[in-house]
C-alpha positions as CSV (number, residue, x, y, z in Angstrom):
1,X,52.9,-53.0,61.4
2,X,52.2,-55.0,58.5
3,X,51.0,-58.5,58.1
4,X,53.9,-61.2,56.3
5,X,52.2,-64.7,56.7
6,X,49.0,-66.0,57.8
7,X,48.9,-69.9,58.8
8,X,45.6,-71.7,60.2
9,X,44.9,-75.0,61.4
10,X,41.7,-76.3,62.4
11,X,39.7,-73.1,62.6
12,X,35.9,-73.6,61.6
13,X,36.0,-74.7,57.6
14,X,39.8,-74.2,57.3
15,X,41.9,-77.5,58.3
16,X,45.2,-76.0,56.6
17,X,45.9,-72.5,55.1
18,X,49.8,-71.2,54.4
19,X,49.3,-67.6,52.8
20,X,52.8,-65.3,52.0
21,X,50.9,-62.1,52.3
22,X,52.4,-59.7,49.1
23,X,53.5,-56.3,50.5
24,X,50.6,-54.6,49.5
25,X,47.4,-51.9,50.9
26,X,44.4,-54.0,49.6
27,X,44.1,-57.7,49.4
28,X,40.8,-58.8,48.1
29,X,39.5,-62.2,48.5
30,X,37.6,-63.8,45.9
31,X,35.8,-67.2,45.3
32,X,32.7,-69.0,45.7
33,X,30.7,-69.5,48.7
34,X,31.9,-71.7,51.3
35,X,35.4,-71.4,50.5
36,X,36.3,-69.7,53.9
37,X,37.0,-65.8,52.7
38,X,35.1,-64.3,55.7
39,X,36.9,-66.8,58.0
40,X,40.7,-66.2,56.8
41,X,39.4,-62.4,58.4
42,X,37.9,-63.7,61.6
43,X,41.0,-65.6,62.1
44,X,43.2,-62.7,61.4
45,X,40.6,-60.9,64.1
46,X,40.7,-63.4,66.7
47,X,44.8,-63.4,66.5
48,X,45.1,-59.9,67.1
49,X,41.9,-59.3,70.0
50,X,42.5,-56.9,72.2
51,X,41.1,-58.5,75.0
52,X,41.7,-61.3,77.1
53,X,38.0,-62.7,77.1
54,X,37.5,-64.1,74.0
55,X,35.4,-66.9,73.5
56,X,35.8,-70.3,71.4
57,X,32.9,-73.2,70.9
58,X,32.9,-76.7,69.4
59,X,31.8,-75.2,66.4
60,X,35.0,-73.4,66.2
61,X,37.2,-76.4,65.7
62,X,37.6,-77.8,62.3
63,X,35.0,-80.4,61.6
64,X,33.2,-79.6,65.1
65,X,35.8,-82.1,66.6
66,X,38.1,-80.2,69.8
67,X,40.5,-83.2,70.0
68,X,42.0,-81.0,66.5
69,X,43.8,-77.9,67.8
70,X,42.8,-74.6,66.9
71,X,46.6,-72.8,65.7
72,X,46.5,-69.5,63.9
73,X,49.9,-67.9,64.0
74,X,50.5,-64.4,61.9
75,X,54.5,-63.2,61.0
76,X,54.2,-59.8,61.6
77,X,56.9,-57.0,60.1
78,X,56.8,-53.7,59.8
79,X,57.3,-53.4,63.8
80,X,57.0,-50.5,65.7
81,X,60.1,-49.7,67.9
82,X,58.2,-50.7,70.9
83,X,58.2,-54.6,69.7
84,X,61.7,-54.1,68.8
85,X,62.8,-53.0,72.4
86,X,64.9,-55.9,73.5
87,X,62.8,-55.3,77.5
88,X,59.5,-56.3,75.2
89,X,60.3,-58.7,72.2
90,X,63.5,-58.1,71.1
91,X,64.9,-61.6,72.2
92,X,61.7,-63.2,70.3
93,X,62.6,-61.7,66.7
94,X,62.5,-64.1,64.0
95,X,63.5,-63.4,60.5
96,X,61.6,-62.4,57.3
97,X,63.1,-62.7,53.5
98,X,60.6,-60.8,51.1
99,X,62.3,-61.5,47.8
100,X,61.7,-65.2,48.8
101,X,58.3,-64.8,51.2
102,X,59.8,-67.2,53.8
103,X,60.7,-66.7,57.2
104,X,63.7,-67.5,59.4
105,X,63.9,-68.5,63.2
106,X,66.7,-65.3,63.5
107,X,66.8,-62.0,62.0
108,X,69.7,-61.8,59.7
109,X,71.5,-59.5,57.1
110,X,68.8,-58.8,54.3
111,X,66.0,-59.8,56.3
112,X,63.2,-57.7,57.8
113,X,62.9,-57.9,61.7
114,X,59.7,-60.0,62.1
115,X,57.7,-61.0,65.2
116,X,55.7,-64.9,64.8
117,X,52.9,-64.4,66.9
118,X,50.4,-67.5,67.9
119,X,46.7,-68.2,68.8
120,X,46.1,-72.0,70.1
121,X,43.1,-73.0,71.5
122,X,42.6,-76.8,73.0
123,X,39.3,-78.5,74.3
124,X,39.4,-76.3,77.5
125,X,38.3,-73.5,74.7
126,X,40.5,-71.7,76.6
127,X,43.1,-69.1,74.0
128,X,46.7,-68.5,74.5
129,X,48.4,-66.3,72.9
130,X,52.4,-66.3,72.5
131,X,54.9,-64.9,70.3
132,X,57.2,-67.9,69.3
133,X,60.4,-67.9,67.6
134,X,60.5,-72.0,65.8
135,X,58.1,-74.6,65.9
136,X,59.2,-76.1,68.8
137,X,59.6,-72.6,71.0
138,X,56.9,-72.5,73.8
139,X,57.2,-68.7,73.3
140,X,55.5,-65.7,75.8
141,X,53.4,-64.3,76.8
142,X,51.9,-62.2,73.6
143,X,49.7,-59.5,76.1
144,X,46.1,-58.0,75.0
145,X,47.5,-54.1,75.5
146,X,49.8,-55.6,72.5
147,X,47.6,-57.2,70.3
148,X,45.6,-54.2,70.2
149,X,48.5,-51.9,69.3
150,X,48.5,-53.8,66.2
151,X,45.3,-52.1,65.7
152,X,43.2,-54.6,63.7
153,X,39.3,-54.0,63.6
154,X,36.7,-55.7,61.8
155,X,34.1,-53.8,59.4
156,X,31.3,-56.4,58.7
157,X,27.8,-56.5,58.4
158,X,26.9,-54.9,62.0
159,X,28.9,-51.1,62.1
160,X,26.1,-50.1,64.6
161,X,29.2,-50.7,67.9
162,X,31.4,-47.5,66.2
163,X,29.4,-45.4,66.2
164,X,29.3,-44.9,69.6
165,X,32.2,-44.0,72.1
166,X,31.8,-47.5,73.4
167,X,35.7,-49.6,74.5
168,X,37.6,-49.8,71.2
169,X,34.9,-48.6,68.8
170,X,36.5,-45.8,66.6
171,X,34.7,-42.8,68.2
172,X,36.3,-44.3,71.4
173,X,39.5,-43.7,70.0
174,X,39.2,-40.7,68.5
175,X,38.2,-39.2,71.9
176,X,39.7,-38.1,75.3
177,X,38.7,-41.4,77.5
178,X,39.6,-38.9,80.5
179,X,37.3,-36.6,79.6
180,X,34.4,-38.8,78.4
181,X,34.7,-40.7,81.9
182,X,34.1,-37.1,83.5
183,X,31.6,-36.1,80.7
184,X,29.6,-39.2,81.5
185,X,29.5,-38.3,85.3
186,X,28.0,-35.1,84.5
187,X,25.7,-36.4,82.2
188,X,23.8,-38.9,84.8
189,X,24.0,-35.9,87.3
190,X,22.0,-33.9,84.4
191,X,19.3,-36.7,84.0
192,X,18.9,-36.8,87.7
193,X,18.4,-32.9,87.9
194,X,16.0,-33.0,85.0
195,X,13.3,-35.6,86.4
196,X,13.5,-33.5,89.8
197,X,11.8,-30.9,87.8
198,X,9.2,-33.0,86.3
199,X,8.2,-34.7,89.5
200,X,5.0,-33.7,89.7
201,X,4.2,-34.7,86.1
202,X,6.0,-38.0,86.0
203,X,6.6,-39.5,89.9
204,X,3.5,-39.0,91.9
205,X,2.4,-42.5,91.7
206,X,5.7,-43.6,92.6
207,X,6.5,-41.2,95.5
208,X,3.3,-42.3,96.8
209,X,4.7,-45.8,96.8
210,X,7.8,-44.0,98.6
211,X,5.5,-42.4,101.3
212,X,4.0,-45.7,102.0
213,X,7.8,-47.2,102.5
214,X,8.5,-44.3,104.6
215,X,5.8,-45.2,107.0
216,X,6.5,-48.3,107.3
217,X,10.2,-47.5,108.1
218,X,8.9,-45.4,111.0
219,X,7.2,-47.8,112.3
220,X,9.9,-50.6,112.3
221,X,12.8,-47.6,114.0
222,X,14.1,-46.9,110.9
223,X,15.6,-43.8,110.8
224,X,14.3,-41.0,108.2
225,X,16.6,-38.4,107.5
226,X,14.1,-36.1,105.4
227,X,12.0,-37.7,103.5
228,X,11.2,-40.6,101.2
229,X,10.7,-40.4,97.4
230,X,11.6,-41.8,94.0
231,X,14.5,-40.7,92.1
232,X,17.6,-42.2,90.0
233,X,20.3,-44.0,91.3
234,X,23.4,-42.3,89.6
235,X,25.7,-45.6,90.2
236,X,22.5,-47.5,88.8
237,X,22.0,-45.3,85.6
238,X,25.4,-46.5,84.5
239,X,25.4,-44.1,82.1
240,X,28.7,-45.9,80.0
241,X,30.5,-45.1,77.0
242,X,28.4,-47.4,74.7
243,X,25.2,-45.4,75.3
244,X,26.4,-42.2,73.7
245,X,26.0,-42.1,70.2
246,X,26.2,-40.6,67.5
247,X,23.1,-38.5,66.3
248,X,22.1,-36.8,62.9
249,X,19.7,-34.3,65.1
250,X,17.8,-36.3,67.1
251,X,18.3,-39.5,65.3
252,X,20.9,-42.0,66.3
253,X,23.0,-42.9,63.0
254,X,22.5,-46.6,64.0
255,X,19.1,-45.7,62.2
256,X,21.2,-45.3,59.0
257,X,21.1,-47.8,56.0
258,X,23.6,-50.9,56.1
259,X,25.9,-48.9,53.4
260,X,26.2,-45.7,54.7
261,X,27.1,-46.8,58.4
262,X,29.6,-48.8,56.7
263,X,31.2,-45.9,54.4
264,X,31.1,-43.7,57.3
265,X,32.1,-46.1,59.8
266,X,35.1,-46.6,56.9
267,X,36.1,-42.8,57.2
268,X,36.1,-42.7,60.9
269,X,38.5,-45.3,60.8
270,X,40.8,-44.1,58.7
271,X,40.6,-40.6,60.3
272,X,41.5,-42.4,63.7
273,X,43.9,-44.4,62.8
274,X,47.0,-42.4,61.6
275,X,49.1,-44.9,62.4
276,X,49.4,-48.2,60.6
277,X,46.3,-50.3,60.7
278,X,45.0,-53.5,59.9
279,X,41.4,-53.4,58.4
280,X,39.0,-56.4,57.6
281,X,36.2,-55.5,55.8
282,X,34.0,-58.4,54.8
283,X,31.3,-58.4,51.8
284,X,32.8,-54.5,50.9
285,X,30.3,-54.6,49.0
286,X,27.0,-54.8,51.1
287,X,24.6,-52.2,51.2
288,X,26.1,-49.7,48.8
289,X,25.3,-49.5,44.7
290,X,28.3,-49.8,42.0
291,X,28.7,-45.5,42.2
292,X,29.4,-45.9,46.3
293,X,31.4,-48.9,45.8
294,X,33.7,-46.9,43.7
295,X,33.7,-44.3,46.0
296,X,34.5,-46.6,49.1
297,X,37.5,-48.5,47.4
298,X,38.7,-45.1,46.2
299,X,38.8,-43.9,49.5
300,X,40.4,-47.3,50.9
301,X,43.4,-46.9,48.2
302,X,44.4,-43.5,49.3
303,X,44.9,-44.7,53.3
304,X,48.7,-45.1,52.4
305,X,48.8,-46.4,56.6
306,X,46.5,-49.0,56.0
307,X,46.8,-52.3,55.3
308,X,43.1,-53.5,53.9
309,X,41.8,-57.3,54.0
310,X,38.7,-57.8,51.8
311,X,35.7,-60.0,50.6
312,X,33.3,-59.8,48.2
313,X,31.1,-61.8,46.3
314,X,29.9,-58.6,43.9
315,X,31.4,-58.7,40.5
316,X,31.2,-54.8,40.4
317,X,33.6,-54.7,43.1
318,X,36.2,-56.7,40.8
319,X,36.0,-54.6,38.1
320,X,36.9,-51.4,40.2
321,X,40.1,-53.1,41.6
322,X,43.1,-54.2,39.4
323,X,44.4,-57.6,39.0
324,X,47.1,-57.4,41.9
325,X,44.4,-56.3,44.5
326,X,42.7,-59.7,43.6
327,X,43.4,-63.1,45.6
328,X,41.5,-66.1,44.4
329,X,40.4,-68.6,47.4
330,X,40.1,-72.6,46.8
331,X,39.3,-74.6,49.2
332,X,39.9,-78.8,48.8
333,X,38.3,-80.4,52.0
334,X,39.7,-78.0,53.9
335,X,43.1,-77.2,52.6
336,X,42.9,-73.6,51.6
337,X,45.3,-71.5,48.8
338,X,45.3,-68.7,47.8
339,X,46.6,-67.6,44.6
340,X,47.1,-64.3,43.3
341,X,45.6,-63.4,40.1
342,X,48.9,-61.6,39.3
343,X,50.7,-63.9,38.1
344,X,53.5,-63.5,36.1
345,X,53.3,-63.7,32.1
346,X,49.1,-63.6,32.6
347,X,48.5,-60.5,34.6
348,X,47.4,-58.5,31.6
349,X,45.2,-60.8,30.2
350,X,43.5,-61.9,33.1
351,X,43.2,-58.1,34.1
352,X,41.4,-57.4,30.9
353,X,38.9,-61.2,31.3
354,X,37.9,-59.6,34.6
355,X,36.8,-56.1,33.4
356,X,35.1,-58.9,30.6
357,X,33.4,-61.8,32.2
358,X,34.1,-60.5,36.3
359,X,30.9,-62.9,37.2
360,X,33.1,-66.3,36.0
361,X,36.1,-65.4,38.3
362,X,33.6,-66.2,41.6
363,X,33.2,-69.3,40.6
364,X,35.4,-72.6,41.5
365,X,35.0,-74.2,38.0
366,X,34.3,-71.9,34.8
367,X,33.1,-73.3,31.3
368,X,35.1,-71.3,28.6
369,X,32.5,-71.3,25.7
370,X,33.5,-69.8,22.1
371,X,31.0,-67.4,21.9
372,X,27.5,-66.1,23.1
373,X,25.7,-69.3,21.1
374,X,27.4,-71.7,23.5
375,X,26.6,-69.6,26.9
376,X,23.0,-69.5,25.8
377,X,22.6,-73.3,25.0
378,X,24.4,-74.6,28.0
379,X,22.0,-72.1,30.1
380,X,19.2,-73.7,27.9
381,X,20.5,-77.1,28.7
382,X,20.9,-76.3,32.5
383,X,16.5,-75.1,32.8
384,X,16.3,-78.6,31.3
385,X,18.5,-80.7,33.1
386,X,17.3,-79.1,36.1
387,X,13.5,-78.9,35.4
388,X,13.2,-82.1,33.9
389,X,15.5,-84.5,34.8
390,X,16.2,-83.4,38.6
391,X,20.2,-82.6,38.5
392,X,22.0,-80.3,40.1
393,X,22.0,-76.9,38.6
394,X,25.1,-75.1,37.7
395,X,25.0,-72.4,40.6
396,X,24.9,-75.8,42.8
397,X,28.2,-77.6,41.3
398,X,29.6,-74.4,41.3
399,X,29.9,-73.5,37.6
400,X,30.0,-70.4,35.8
401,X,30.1,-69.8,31.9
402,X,32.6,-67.7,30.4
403,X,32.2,-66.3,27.0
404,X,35.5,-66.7,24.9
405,X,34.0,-63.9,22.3
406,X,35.4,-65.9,19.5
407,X,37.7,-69.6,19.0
408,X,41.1,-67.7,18.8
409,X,40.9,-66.5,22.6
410,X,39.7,-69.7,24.0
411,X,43.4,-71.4,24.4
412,X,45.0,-68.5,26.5
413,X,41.9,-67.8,28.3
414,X,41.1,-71.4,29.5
415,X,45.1,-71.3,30.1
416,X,45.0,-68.5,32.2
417,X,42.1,-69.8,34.1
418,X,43.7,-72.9,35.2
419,X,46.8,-71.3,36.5
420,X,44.7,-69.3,39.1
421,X,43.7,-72.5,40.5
422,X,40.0,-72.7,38.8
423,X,38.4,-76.4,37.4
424,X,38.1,-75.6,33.5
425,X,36.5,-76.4,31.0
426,X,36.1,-75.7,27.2
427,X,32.9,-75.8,24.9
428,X,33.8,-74.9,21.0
429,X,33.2,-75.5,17.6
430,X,35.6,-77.5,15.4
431,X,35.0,-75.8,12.1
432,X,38.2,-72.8,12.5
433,X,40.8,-74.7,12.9
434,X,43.6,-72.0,12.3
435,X,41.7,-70.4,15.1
436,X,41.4,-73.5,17.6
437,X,43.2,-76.3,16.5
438,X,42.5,-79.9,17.5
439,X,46.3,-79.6,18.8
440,X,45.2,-76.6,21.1
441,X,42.5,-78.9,22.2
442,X,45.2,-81.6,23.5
443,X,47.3,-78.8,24.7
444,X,44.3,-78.1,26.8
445,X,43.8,-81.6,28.1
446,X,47.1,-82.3,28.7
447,X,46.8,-79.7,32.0
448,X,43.8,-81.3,33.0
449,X,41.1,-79.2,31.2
450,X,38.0,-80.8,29.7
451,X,37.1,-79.8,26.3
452,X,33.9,-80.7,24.2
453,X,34.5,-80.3,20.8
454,X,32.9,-81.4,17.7
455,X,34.1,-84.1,15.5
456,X,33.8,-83.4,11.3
457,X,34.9,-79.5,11.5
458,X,31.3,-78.3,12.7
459,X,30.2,-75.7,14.3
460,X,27.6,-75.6,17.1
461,X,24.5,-74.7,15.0
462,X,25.5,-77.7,12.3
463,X,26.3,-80.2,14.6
464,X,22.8,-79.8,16.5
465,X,21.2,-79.7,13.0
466,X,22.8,-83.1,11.9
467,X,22.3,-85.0,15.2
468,X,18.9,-84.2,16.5
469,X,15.8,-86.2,15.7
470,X,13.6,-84.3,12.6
471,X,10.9,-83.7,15.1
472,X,13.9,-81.6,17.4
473,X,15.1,-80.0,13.8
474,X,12.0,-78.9,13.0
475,X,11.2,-77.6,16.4
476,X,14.5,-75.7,16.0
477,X,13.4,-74.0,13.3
478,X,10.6,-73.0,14.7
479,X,11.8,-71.5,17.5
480,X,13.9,-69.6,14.6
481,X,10.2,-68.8,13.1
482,X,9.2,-66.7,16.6
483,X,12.5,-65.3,17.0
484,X,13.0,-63.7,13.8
485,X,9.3,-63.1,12.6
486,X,10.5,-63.0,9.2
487,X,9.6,-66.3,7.1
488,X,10.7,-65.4,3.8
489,X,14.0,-63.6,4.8
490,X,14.7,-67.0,6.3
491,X,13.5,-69.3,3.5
492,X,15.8,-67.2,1.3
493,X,18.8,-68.0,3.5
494,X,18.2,-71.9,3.8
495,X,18.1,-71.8,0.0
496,X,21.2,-69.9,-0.6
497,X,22.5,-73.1,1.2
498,X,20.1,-75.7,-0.3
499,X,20.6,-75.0,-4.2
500,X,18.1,-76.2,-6.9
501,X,15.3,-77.7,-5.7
502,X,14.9,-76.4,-2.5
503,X,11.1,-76.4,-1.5
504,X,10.2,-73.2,0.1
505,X,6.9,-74.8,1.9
506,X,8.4,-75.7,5.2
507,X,5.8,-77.8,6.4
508,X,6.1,-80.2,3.9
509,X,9.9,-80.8,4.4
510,X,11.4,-84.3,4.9
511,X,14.3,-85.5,6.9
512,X,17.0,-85.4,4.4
513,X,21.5,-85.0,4.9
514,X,21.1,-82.2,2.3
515,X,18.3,-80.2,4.1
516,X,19.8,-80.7,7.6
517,X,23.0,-79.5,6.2
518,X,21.3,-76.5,4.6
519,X,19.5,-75.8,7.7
520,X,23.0,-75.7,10.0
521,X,25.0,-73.6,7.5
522,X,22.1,-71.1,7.3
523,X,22.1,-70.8,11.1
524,X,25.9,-70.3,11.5
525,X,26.0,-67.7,8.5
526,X,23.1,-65.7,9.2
527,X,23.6,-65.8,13.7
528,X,19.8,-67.0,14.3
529,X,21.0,-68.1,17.8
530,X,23.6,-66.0,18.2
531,X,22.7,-63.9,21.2
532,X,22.8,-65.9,24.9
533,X,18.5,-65.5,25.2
534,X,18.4,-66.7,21.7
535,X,20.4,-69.6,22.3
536,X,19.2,-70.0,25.8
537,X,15.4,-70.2,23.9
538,X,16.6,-73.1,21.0
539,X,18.0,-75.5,23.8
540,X,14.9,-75.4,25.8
541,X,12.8,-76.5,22.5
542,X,15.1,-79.1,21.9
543,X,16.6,-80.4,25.4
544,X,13.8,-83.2,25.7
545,X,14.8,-85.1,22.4
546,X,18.6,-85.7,24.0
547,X,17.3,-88.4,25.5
548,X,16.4,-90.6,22.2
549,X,17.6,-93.4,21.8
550,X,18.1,-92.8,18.2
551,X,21.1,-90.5,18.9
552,X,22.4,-92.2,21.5
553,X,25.7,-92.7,20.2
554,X,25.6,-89.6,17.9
555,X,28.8,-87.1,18.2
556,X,26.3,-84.4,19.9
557,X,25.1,-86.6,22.8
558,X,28.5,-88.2,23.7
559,X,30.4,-84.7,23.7
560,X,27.3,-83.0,26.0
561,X,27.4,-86.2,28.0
562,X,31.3,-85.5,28.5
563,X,30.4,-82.1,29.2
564,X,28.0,-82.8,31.8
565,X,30.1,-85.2,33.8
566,X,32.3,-82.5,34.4
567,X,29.9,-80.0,35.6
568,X,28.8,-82.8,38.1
569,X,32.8,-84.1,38.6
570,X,32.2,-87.6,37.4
C-alpha cells in the first residue's frame, strides 16, 4: 500500500497541511528548523498505530488549545486485496485520479481504488480512527490489526526497541512468535535450574531468611510440604519478548553507536518487510559520516517495496539524492506546503544549485550574492551587526547566502529559488550590465524579490571605496596590507589605475575622487577581496564607520540598509 494524500489539522506546529504525495520510493523533507518536517512523520505514525492505546496531550493540539480538533486523514492506494474485499472496505472505496492528484468520493473508470482513512482526536484525548468516504461520512471503524498491516514504522533517533524481539519491533517480525513464546518458557525454566546450582554460593543468607519463615509457619499450623527456601518465581521473572536482544558476543547491540543501530536497524527492516512498507526515518542523517550516508540512501533506493519518508537537516544528504527525491517544507503560522523541488522547466538547474550551494536550500530565505566578495562581506557585516549593534544574526532570521559564481547566473538562480517557495533576495554589482541588467533587476522585483544593487555601474569593491569615510578607506587598505603582504606589488596596481602623479607613500595619502577611484578599480581588477575569509576580514575593519553620519544618505548605506530590512522582514 502506498500513501496518495496527507492532510493535517491542528496537530502540534501544523494548523493546516494538504500534501498530493508523488508516486515515488523516497520523499525527503527539507527546510529550516521549526518548520514541522519530523512532525508531518509523527502524524503519518500516529495515523497508521497499530495499537489501540495511543496517547494524546494538550501539547498535542495546535497552539496547546484542545477546543481545535486534532484531524489527520491519509488517502491510501495501492491496496492489498484484503481492503478491497467488499466483507472489509469494499463499500468505503473512494476514488484517486493520479494525472490530476485529487481524489473522488467513488472509485471510477481511470481512477485508482483508494481507501481515506481518519485520525480525530477531541479534548477527551481520546483517538478514533475511521475510514470515511466524503467530508460529511461518519465512516467505520478503521481497526488496529489494520492499521498495522499497512506496516508503517518509525526509524528515529532511539533504534535501541528493534533490536530486540519485543511486540512489533523488526526482530519480532522476522521471528516465529509461536516459538519465541515457547522459547521464552524454557528460558526462565533454565534461569531457575541455574541458581539451584549456585545456592550455596549465592542464597545462604536468603534461605536463612526462608528457614526463619518456615518456623514461624509451623508455629502458626501452617502446613510445610518439604521445606522452605529462596528461589525464582517463573510467572514473576516475566521473562518477555523485549528482554531478548540482540548480542554481538556478550554485548547487547543497544551498546552500539547512534549510526550503526540505525543502518542496521535500516537492513532489518527491509529484510522483514517484503511486502510494501511505509518507512519514516527522521534526521537520516544522524550518527553516520558522508561515506555511511551514501551507503544508507543507497541501500534505501534499492527497497523497490518500500515507500521511504525522510528528514534531514545535513547538506551532505542533499547532494547524494536527486532533485525529485527532494520536498521543500514552509511553514506560514502554521499553514504548511510543501513543494517539490522538481518542478517543471527548473529541475535541472536547481539539481545542479544543490550539488553547488546544498547548505542555502535549508534555509527559509536565501541571499543570492554575485560572487564569493559578496558572501564574505555580508558574513563580515553579520559578526558586526551582531557583535556590536545587538541584532539578530542571520542563522536566527533564518537566512542563508548563496553564491551566484558570477552576475550572469543570478536571474535564473534567484528565479528558481522563489518558485520553490523560499524568501529571496539578491546582492550584486551594477557595473556588467549585459550580464545583470537593471531590467533583470525589476524582473526580479516584480515577483517579490529584494535586490540591492548599486547605482553609477559599480561594482562592490568601488562602491565601498567611494562611500566610506577616508579613515574606513584607509583601514581597507590596510586590511589589503596583511592580507597580501606584498606592498609594492599593490602600490604598482593602484597606480596602473591612478596615472601620473600617483604618490607611492601611502601614509601620506589624502582623501581625493581620483585616489578612491584608483583604489576601487585596483581591488576589482586585481581580486584583493575576492575569496569569502578575505571579504569576511575587510567588512569587519570597516562595519563600525556605517554608522557616520557623513554617509548617511550615500548609495552604500541606503542599499545595505534595504538589504538588512529584509534579513530582519521589515
Amino acid at each position: 500500500m502506498r500513501i496518495r494524500h496527507i492532510s493535517v489539522r491542528n496537530f502540534r506546529g501544523i494548523r493546516e497541511l494538504d500534501w498530493a504525495v508523488p508516486d515515488r520510493n523516497m520523499m525527503c523533507l527539507i527546510g529550516r528548523g521549526d518548520s514541522t518536517k519530523s512532525t508531518i512523520l509523527e502524524a503519518i505514525r500516529r495515523l497508521f498505530h497499530p495499537q489501540w492505546n495511543l496517547s494524546f496531550d494538550d501539547a498535542d493540539f495546535h497552539l496547546c488549545t484542545p477546543d481545535n480538533t486534532i484531524m489527520i486523514e491519509a488517502v491510501l492506494g495501492d491496496l492489498s486485496d484484503a481492503f478491497l474485499d467488499l466483507e472489509k472496505y469494499g463499500h468505503s472505496l473512494c476514488g484517486w485520479n493520479q494525472d490530476r492528484l485529487v481524489r473522488t468520493d467513488d472509485p471510477g473508470d481511470g481512477l485508482e481504488d483508494a481507501l481515506r482513512v481518519r485520525l480525530t482526536v477531541a479534548g477527551d484525548l481520546e483517538p478514533t480512527w475511521s475510514v470515511i468516504k466524503s467530508d460529511d461520512d461518519e465512516g467505520i471503524q478503521f481497526k488496529a490489526t489494520d492499521r498495522a498491516k499497512v506496516a508503517v514504522s518509525l526509524i528515529g533517533a532511539a533504534s535501541d526497541r528493534h533490536l530486540t524481539w519485543s511486540r512489533g519491533s523488526i526482530l519480532g517480525q522476522l521471528a516465529e512468535t509461536e516459538n519465541i513464546t515457547s522459547s521464552l518458557a524454557g528460558a526462565a525454566r533454565a534461569a531457575k535450574a541455574a541458581l539451584e546450582d549456585r545456592r550455596a554460593d549465592d542464597l545462604t543468607d536468603f534461605d536463612a531468611v526462608a528457614s526463619s519463615a518456615e518456623r514461624t509457619a509451623r508455629a502458626l499450623g501452617v502446613s510445610v510440604a518439604v521445606s522452605y527456601k529462596a528461589h525464582l518465581d517463573t510467572d514473576a521473572i516475566n521473562v518477555r519478548m523485549a528482554g531478548l536482544a540482540l548480542h554481538d558476543g556478550d554485548m547487547p547491540l543497544r551498546r552500539l553507536g547512534l549510526g550503526s543501530k540505525r543502518m542496521l536497524t535500516t537492513g532489518l527492516q527491509k529484510q522483514a518487510l517484503q511486502s510494501p512498507h511505509v518507512t519514516l526515518f527522521d534526521e537520516v542523517e544522524v550518527g553516520l559520516e558522508p561515506h555511511r550516508i551514501a551507503k544508507l540512501l543507497q541501500h534505501l533506493r534499492g527497497d523497490a517495496t518500500g515507500q521511504y519518508f525522510l528528514t534531514t537537516h545535513s547538506p551532505v544528504v542533499l547532494r547524494e539524492l536527486t532533485v525529485d527525491d527532494l520536498h521543500i517544507v514552509h511553514c506560514d503560522h502554521g499553514r504548511i506546503s510543501v513543494v517539490a523541488a522538481n518542478k517543471p522547466g527548473i529541475a535541472d538547474s536547481v539539481q545542479g544549485k544543490i550539488r553547488s550551494g546544498a547548505e542555502a536550500f535549508l534555509a527559509p530565505k536565501i541571499g543570492v550574492c554575485e560572487g564569493a566578495t559578496e558572501v564574505g562581506f555580508l558574513r563580515g557585516l553579520d559578526d558586526y551587526w551582531v557583535a556590536a549593534e545587538n541584532r539578530n544574526s542571520f542563522a536566527y532570521q533564518g537566512v542563508a547566502l548563496f553564491d551566484a559564481n558570477g552576475a550572469s547566473k543570478i536571474k535564473e538562480i534567484a528565479e528558481n529559488l522563489k518558485m520553490l517557495g523560499y524568501d529571496v533576495a539578491v546582492l550584486a554589482d551594477s557595473d556588467e550590465p549585459a550580464q545583470f541588467s537593471d531590467a533583470d533587476a525589476e524582473a526580479l522585483r516584480a515577483v517579490g524579490i529584494t535586490v540591492t544593487k548599486w547605482n553609477d555601474a559599480r561594482a562592490i569593491e568601488e562602491r565601498v571605496f567611494a562611500d566610506l569615510p577616508w579613515a574606513a578607506v584607509m583601514a581597507s587598505f590596510q586590511v589589503v596590507r596583511r592580507l597580501w603582504n606584498d606592498d609594492q606589488r599593490l602600490l604598482n596596481q593602484v597606480q596602473s589605475k591612478f596615472g601620473q602623479g600617483f604618490d607611492r607613500n601611502f601614509e601620506a595619502w589624502q582623501d581625493s575622487p581620483a585616489l578612491r577611484t584608483a583604489l576601487g578599480e585596483a581591488a576589482k581588477a586585481s581580486e584583493w577581496f575576492k575569496r569569502q575569509s578575505r571579504a569576511r576580514e575587510w567588512a569587519d575593519a570597516i562595519s563600525g564607520h556605517l554608522g557616520d553620519d557623513a554617509i548617511r544618505e550615500s548609495d552604500l548605506v541606503r542599499q545595505l540598509t534595504s538589504m538588512r530590512g529584509w534579513i530582519e522582514n521589515v
